[in-house]
C-alpha positions in Angstrom: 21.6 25.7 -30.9 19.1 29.0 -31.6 21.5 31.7 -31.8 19.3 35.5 -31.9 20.4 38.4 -33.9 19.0 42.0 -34.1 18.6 42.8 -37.6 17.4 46.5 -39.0 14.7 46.2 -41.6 15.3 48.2 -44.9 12.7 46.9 -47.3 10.1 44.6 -47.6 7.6 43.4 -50.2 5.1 40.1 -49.9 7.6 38.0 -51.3 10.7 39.0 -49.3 12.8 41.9 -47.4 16.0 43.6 -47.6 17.7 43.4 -43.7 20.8 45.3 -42.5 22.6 43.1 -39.9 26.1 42.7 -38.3 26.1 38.9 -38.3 27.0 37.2 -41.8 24.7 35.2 -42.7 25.0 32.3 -45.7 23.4 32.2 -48.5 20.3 29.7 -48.9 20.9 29.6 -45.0 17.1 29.8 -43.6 15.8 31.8 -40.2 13.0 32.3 -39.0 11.8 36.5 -38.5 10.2 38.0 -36.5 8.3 41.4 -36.7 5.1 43.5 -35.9 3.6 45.7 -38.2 1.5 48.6 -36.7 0.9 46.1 -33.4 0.0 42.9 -35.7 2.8 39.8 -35.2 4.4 38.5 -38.4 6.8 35.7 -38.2 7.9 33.6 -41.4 11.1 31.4 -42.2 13.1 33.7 -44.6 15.6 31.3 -47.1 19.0 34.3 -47.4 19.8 34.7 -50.9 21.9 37.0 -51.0 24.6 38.4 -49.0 26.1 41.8 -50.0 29.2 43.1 -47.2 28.9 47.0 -46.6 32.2 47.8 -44.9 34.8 45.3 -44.5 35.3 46.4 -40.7 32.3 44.5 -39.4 30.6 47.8 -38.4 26.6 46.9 -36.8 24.5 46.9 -40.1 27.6 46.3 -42.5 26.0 43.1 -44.1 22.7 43.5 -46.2 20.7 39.7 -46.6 18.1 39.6 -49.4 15.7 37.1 -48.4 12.7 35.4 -49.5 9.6 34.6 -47.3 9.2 31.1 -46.7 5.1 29.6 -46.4 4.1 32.4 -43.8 1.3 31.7 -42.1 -2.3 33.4 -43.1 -2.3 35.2 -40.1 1.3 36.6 -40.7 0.4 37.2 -44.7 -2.4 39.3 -43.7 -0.5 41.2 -41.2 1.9 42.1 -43.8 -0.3 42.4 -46.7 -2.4 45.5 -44.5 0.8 46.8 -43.4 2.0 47.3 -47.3 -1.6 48.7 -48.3 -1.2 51.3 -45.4 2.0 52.3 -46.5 1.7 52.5 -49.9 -1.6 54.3 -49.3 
C-alpha cells in the first residue's frame, strides 16, 4: 500500500535532512522523497533515524525525522549538490 505524506523540509546536507511532518514515522523505516531544488528533481530513499515528537497533541509538523539519504541517483546527487553550493554561496 503507498501511503503519501506532505512533509516540511527544515534542513538538508548531502548525506541527509531534517523534515517536519504530522505523520509518525519509525525509526530505520525507509521512504522514498521527493523534491526540486531551484526547478531540478531530486528523489532518493531516505532510511528515518530518528524520530523526535514536538507537541504531544499531534499538531501538523509536531514530529521531526532525521534521515539519511539512501544511493540517490547521479542525476538527483547533482541536483542537490548545486542546490547546497548556491545556498551556501
Amino acid at each position: 500500500m503507498t501511503m503519501w505524506s506532505i512533509v516540511r523540509l527544515v534542513d538538508i546536507s548531502l548525506s541527509g535532512v531534517l523534515l517536519a511532518s504530522s505523520q509518525p514515522i519509525g525509526a530505520s523505516e525507509r521512504a522514498e522523497l521527493r523534491a526540486a531544488f531551484d526547478g531540478d528533481a531530486f528523489t532518493s530513499v531516505v532510511e528515518v533515524r530518528r524520530v523526535q515528537y514536538e507537541a504531544p497533541d499531534g499538531e501538523a509538523g509536531s514530529v521531526r525525522l532525521g534521515a539519511r539519504f539512501v544511493d540517490p541517483d547521479e542525476d538527483s546527487r547533482r541536483a542537490l549538490g548545486q542546490f547546497l553550493r548556491r545556498a551556501i554561496g
